[in-house]
KOLVODO-196122 format. One record per residue: y, z, x of N, C-alpha, C in turn; residue in one letter. Coordinates in Angstrom, 2 decimals, decimal comma. Layout:
KOLVODO-196122
ATOM     n.Y     n.Z     n.X    ca.Y    ca.Z    ca.X     c.Y     c.Z     c.X aa
ATOM       Y       Z       X       Y       Z       X       Y       Z       X  a
...
//
This chain:
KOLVODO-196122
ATOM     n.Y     n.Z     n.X    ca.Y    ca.Z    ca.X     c.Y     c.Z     c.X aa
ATOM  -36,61  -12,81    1,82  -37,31  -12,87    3,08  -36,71  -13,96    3,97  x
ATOM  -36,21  -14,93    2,96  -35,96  -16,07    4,07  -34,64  -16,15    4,71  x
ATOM  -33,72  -15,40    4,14  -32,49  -14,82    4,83  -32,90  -14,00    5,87  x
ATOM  -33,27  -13,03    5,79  -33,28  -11,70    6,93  -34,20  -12,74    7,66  x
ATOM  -35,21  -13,06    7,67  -36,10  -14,39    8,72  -35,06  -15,19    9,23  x
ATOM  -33,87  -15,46    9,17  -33,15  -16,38    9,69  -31,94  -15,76   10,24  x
ATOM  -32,14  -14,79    9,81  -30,74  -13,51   10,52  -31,46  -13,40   11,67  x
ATOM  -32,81  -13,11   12,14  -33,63  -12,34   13,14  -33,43  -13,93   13,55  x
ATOM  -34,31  -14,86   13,52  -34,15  -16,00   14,60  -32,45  -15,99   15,55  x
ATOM  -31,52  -15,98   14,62  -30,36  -16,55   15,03  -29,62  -15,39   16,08  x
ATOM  -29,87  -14,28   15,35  -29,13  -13,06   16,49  -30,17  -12,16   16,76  x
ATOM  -31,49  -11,86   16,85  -32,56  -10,80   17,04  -32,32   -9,82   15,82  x
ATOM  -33,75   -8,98   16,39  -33,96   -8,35   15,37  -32,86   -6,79   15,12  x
ATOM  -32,89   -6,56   16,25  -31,65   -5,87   16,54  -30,40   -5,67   15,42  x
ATOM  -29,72   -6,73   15,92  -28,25   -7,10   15,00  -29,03   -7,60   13,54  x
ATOM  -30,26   -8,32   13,24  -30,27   -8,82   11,88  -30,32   -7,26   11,14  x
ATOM  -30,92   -6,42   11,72  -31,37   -5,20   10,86  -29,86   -4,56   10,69  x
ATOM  -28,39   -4,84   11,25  -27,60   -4,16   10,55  -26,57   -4,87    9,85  x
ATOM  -27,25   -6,51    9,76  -26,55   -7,27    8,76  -27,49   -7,81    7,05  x
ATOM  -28,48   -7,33    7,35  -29,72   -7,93    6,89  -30,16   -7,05    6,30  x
ATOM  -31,00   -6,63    4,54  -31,87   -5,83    4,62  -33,38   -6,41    4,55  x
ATOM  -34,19   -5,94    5,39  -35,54   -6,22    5,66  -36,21   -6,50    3,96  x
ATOM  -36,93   -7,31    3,88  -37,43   -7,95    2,37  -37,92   -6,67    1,77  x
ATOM  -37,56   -6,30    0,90  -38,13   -5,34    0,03  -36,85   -4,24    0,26  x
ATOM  -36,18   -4,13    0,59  -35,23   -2,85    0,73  -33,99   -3,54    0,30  x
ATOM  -33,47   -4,51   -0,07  -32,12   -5,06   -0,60  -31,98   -4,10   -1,73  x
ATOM  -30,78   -3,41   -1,73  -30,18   -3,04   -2,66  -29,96   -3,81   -3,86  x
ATOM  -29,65   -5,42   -3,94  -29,77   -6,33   -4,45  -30,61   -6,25   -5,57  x
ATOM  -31,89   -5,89   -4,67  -33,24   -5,60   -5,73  -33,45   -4,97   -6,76  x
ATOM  -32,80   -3,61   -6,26  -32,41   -2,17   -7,53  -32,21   -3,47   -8,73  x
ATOM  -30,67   -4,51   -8,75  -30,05   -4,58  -10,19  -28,60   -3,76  -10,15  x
ATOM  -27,80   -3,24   -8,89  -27,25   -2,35   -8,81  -26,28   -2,75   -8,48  x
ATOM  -26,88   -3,27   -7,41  -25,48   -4,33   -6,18  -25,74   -5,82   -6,50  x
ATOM  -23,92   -6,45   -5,84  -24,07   -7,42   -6,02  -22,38   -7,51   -5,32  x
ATOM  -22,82   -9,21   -4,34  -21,90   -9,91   -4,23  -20,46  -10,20   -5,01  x
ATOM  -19,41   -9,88   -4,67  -18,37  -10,60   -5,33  -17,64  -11,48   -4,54  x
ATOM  -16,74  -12,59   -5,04  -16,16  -13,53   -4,08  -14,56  -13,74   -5,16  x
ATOM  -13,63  -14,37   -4,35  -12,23  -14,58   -4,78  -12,85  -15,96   -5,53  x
ATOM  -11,72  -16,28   -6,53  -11,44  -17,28   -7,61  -11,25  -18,95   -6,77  x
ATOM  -10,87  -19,04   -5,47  -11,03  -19,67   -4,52  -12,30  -20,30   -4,05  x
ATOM  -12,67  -19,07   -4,12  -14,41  -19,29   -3,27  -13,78  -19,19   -1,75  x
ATOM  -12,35  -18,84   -1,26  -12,55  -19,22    0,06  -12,97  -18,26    1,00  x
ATOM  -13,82  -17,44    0,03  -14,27  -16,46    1,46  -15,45  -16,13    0,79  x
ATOM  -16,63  -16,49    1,00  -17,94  -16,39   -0,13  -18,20  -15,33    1,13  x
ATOM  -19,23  -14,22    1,07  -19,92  -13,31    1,27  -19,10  -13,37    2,90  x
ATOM  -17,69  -13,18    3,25  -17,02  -13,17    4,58  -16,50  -12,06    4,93  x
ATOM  -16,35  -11,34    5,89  -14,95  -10,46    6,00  -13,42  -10,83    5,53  x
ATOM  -13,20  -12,27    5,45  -11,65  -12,28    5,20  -11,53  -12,07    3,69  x
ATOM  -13,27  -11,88    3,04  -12,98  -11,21    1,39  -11,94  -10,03    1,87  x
ATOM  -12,52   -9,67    2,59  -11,63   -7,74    2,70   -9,66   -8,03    2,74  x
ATOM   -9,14   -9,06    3,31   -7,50   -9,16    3,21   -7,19  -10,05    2,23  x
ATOM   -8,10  -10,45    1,44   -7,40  -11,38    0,05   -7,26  -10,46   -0,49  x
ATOM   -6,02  -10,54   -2,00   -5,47   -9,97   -3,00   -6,78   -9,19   -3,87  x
ATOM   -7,76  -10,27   -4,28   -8,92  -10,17   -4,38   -9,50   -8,56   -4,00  x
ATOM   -9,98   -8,99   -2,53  -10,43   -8,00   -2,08  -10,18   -6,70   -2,02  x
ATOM   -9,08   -6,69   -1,54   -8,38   -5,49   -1,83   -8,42   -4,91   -3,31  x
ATOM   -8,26   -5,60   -3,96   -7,86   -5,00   -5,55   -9,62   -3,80   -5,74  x
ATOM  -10,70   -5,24   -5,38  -12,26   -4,51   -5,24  -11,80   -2,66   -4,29  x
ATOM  -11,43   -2,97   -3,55  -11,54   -1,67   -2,71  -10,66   -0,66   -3,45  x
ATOM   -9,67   -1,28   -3,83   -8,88   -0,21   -4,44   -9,06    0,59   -5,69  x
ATOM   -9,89   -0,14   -6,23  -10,48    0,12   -7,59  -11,47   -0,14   -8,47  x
ATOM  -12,38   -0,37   -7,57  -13,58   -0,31   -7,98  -14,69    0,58   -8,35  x
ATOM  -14,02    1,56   -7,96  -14,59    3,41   -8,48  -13,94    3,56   -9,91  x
ATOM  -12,93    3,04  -10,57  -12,96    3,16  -11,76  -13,71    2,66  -12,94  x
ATOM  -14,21    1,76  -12,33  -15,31    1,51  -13,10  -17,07    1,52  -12,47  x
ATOM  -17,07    2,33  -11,88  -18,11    3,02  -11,67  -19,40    2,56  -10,04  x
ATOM  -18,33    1,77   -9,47  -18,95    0,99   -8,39  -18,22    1,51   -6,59  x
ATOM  -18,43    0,92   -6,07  -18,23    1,43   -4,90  -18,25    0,02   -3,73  x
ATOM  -17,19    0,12   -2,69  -17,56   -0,67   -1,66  -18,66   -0,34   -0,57  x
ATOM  -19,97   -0,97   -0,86  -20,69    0,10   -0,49  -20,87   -0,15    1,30  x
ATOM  -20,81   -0,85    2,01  -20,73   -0,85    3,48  -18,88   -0,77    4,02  x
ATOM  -18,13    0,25    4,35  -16,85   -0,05    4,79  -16,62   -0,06    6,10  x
ATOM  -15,74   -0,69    6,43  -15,16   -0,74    7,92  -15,46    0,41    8,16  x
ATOM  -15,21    0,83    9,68  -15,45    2,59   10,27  -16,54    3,37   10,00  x
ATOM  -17,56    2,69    9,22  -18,96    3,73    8,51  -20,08    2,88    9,57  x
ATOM  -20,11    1,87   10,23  -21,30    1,15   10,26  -22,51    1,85   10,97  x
ATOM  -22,23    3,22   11,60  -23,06    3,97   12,45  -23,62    5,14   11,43  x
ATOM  -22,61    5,18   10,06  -23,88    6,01    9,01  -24,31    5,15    7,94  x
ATOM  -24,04    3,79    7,63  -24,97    3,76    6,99  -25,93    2,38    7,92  x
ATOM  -26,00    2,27    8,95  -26,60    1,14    9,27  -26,15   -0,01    8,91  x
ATOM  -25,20   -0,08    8,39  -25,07   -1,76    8,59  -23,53   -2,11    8,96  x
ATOM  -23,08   -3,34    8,96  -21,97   -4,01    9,39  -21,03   -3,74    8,25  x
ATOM  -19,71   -3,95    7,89  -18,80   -3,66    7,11  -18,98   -4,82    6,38  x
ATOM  -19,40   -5,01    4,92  -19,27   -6,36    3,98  -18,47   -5,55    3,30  x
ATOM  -17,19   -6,30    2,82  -15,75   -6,14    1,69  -16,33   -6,61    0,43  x
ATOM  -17,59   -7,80    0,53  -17,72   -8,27   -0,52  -18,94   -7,52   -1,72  x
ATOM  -19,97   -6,57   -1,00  -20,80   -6,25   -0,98  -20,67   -4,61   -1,92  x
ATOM  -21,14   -4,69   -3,77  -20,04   -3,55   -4,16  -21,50   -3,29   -5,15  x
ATOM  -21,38   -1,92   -5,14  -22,89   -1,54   -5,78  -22,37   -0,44   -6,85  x
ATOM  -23,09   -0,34   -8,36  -22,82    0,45   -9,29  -23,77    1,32   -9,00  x
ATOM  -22,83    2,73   -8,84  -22,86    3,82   -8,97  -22,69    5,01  -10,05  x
ATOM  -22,09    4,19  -11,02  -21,51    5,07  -12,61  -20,07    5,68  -12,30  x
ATOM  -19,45    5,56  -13,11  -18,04    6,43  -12,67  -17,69    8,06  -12,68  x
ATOM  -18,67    8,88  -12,72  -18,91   10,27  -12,77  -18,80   10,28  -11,34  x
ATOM  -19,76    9,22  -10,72  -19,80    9,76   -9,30  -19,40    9,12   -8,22  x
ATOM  -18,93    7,70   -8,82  -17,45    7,04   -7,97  -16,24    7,86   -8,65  x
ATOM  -16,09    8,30   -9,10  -14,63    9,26   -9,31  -14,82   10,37   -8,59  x
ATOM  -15,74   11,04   -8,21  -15,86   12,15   -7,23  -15,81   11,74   -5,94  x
ATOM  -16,49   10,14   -5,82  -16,13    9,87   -4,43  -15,13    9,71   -3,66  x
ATOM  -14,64    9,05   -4,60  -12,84    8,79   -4,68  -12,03   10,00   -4,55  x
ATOM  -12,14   11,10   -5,20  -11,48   12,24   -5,28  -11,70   13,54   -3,84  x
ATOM  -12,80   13,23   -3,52  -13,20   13,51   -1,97  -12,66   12,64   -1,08  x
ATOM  -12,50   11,54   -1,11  -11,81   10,67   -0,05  -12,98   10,54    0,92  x
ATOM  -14,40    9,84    0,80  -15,61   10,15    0,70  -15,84    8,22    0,26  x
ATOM  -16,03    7,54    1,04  -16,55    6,08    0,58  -17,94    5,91    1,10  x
ATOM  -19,16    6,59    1,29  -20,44    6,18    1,50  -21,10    7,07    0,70  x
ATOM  -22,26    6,76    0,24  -22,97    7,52    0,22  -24,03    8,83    0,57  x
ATOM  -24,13    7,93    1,43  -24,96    8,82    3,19  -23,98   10,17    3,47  x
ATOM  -22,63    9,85    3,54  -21,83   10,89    3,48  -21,84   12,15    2,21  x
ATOM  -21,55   11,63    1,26  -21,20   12,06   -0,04  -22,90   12,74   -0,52  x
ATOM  -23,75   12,93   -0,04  -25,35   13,29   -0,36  -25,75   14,28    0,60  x
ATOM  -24,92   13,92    1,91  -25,04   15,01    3,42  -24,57   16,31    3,08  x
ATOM  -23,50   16,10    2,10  -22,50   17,34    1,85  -23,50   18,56    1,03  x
//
């Protein structure tokens, strides 16, 4: 609560709702998702996770073991939120390997079909 409360003070409610999930809706919550960061620390929960070695490696292959980048660049108008690189949620690899194999990185997408 006290994050998304401080997302809304700082930029409205507007922009917090597509960086922010409202208390009770964090994916977080599931047990599912979760933050990753480089060995550095120099990019804790940032976009420049997305051009470290790091990051990339997450995007590139993180459907093999059963997870997903789950907000990507170019999606932010289907799934509601902003692009986090760091931000990677288990999915099982039955159905990150289909996502992958569709060429298919959201969910919202991959459920529409």
């Amino acid at each position: 609560m006290t994050v998304y409360n401080n997302e809304v003070k700082q930029y409205g409610q507007a922009k917090a709702d597509t960086q922010s999930a409202k208390p009770g809706y964090s994916e977080h919550q599931t047990g599912l998702a979760m933050d990753v960061e480089d060995g550095a620390r120099k990019c804790e929960v940032s976009d420049c996770f997305g051009t470290l070695p790091e990051g990339k490696w997450v995007a590139a292959n993180a459907y093999k073991y059963g997870f997903i980048v789950r907000y990507t660049p170019g999606k932010e108008s289907i799934t509601g939120y902003r692009a986090e690189p760091w931000h990677i949620r288990y999915i099982c690899t039955e159905l990150s390997n289909e996502m992958h194999k569709q060429n298919i990185s959201t969910l919202e997408e991959f459920f529409s079909n």
